[in-house]
C-alpha positions in Angstrom: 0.0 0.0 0.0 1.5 3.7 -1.1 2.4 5.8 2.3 -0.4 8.5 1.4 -3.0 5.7 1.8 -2.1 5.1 5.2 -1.8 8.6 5.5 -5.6 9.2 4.7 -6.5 6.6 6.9 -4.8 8.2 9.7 -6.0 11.4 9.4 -9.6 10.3 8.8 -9.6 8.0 12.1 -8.2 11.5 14.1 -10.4 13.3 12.5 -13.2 11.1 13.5 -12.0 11.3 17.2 -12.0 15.1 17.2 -15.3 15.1 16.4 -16.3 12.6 18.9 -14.3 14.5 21.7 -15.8 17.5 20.9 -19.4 16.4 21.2 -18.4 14.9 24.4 -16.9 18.5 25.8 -19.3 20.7 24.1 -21.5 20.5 27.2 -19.3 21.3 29.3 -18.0 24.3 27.3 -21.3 25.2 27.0 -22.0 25.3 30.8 -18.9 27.1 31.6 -20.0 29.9 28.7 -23.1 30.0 30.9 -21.6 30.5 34.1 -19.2 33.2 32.7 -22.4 35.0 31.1 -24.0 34.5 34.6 -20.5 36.0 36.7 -20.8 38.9 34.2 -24.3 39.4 34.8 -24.2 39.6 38.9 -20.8 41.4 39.1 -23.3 44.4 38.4 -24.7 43.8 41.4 -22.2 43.7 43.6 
């Protein structure tokens, strides 16, 4: 098999882990964006 074959091949299998680690963190981003947002909001308050 050429080397760029098993070049593809790698990239697509790290490719397809990025996107499944990503899903799996998005939450967790998305909570923290959340809490920022909030912390912003309340230091008005303060």
């Amino acid at each position: 098999m050429p080397h760029g074959h098993a070049h593809l091949r790698y990239n697509s299998a790290l490719c397809y882990w990025l996107a499944g680690t990503t899903m799996e963190i998005n939450p967790y981003l998305n909570r923290i964006k959340d809490l920022t947002e909030r912390t912003e909001s309340l230091r008005g308050y303060l």
